[in-house]
VEXLUMTOR-124090 format. One line per 2 residues: number of its first residue (from 1); their letters; for each residue x, y, z of C-alpha. Coordinates in Angstrom, 1 decimal. Layout:
N
NUM = a = X/Y/Z | ...
This chain:
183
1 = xx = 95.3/68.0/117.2 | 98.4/70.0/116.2
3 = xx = 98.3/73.2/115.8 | 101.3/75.2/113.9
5 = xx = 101.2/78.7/113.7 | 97.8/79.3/115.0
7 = xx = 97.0/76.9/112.0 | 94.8/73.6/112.8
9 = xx = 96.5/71.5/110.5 | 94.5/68.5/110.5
11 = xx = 91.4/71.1/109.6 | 94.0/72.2/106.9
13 = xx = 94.6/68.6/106.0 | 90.4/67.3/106.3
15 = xx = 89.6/71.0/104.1 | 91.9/69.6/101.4
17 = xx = 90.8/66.0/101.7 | 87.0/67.6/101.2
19 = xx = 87.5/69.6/98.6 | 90.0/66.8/96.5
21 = xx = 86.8/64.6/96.9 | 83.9/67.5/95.8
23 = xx = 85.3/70.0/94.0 | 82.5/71.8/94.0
25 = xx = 83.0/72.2/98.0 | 86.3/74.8/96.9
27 = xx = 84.4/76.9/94.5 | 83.6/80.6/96.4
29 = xx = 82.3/83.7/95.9 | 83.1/86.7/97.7
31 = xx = 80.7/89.9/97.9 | 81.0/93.8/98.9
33 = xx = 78.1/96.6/98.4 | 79.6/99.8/98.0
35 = xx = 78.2/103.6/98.3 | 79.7/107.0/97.0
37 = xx = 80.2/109.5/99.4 | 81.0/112.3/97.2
39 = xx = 84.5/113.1/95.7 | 86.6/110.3/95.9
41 = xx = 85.4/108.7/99.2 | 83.2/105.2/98.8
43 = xx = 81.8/103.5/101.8 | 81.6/99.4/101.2
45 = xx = 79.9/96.6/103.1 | 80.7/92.8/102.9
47 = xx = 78.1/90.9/101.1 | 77.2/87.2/101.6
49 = xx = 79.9/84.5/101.0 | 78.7/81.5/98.4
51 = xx = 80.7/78.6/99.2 | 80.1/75.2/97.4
53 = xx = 76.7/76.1/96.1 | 75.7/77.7/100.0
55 = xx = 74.6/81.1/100.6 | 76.3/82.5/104.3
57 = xx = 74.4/85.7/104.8 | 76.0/86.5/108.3
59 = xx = 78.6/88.2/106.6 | 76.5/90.9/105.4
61 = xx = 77.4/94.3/106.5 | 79.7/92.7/109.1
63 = xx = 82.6/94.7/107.9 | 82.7/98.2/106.7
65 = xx = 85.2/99.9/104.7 | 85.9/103.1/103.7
67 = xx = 88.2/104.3/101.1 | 89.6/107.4/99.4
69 = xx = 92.5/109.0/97.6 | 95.5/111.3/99.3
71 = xx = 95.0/115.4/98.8 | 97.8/114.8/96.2
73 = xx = 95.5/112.8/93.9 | 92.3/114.5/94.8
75 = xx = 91.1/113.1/97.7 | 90.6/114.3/101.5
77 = xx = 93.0/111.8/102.6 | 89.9/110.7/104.9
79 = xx = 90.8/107.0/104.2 | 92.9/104.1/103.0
81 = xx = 93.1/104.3/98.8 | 91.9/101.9/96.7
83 = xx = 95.3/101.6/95.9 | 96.8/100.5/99.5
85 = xx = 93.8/98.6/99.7 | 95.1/96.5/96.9
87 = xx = 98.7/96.2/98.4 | 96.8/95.1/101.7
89 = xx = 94.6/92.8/100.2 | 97.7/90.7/98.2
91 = xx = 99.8/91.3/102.0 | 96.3/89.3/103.7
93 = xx = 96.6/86.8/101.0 | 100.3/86.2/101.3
95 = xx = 99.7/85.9/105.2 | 96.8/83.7/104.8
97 = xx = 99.0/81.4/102.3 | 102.6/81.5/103.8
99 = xx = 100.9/80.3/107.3 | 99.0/77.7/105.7
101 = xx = 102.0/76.4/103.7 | 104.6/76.9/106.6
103 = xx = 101.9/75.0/108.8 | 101.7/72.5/106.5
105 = xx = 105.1/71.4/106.2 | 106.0/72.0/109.9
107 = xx = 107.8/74.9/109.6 | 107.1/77.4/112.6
109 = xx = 106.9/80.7/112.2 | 108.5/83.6/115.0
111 = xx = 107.4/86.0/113.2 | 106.6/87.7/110.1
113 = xx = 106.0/90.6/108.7 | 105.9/92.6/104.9
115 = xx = 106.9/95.7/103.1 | 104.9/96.1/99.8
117 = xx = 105.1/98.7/97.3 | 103.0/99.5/94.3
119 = xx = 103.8/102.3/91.4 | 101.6/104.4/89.1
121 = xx = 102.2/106.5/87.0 | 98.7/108.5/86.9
123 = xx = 99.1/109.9/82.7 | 97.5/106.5/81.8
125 = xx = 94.3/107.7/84.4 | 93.9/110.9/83.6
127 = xx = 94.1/110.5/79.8 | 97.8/111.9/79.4
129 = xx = 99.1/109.4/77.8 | 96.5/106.7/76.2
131 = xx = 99.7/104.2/75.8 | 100.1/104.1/79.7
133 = xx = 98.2/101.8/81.5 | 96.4/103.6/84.0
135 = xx = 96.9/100.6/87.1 | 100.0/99.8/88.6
137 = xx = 103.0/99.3/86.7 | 104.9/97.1/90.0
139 = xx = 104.4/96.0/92.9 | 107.2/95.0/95.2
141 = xx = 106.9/92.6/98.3 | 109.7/92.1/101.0
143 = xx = 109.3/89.5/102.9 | 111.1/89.4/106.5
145 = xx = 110.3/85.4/107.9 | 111.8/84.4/111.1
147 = xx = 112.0/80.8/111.1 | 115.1/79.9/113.0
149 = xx = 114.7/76.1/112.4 | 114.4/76.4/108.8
151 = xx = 117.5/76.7/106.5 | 117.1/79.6/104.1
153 = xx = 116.9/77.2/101.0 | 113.7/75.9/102.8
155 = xx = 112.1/79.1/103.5 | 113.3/80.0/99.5
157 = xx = 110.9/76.9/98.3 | 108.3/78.4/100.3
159 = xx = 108.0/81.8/99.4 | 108.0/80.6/95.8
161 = xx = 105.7/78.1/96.9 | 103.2/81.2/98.2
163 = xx = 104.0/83.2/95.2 | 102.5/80.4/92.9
165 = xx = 99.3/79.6/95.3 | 98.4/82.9/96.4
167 = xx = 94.9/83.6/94.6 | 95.0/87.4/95.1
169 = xx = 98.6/87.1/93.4 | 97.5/84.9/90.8
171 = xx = 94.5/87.5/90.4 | 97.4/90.3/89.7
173 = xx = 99.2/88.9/87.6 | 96.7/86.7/85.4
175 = xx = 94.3/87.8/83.0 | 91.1/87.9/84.9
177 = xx = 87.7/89.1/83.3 | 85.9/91.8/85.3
179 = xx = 82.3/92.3/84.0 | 80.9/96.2/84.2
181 = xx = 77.1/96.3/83.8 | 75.0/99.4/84.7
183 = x = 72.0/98.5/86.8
């Protein structure tokens, strides 16, 4: 069994053999239950995780979340925004993916670690300006990768590699439909 940056890669390897054979196997869907706690603060639970048709419900309520916004946009500052979530969520993503690639093709990681930035410019949410979106206008991500055995052109391929399979990326910068109903 090798193992390369705390990444089994034959389980790597035997997930992608799976899921090349059943597609179906690949398909997941992800699930949070959220409450308002008044003002800007929301308290969210995981939900269940689908995966290839199979309901895992031991995920429920496992994790718990909090968010809210800084005293600057009308928050108590009590918790991480749903904005930094968002920044930590495509951070995750790029971890979960640049270890998996890196592992993948041998390359072992010393370290590695992220500086991410995201701007706003809040007249799009709050109705200022209805030509201004009201989400992020950039996000920025600095990568620092120690990998002294891996020429630079290398580590080059792989970040854009990373950049073109990470889904929360993808999720960013691709059209994705986001259905609203009221219950």
């Amino acid at each position: 069994m090798s193992v390369i940056n705390d990444i089994d890669v034959q389980a790597l390897q035997d997930t992608t053999a799976a899921v090349r054979a059943n597609p179906h196997l690949g398909q997941a869907t992800f699930s949070v239950n959220g409450s308002w706690q008044g003002g800007c603060r929301l308290t969210t639970q995981t939900g269940a995780l689908t995966q290839g048709g199979e309901r895992d419900e031991t995920r429920v309520a496992r994790y718990v979340m909090s968010s809210d916004e800084p005293t600057a946009l009308l928050g108590t500052d009590s918790a991480v925004s749903p904005a930094e979530y968002l920044l930590q969520a495509l951070a995750g993503c790029y971890t979960v993916t640049l270890a998996a690639l890196a592992s993948e093709r041998g390359i072992e990681l010393n370290a590695y670690r992220l500086e991410l930035e995201g701007d706003i410019d809040l007249q799009g949410f709050l109705g200022v300006d209805p030509t201004m979106r009201p989400g992020l206008q950039q996000v920025r991500v600095r990568l620092h990768v120690d990998a002294p055995n891996t020429p630079r052109e290398q580590l080059n391929e792989l970040i854009a590699l990373v950049e073109s399979r990470s889904p929360i990326r993808d999720t960013l910068v691709s059209p994705v439909d986001v259905a609203t109903t009221l219950a």
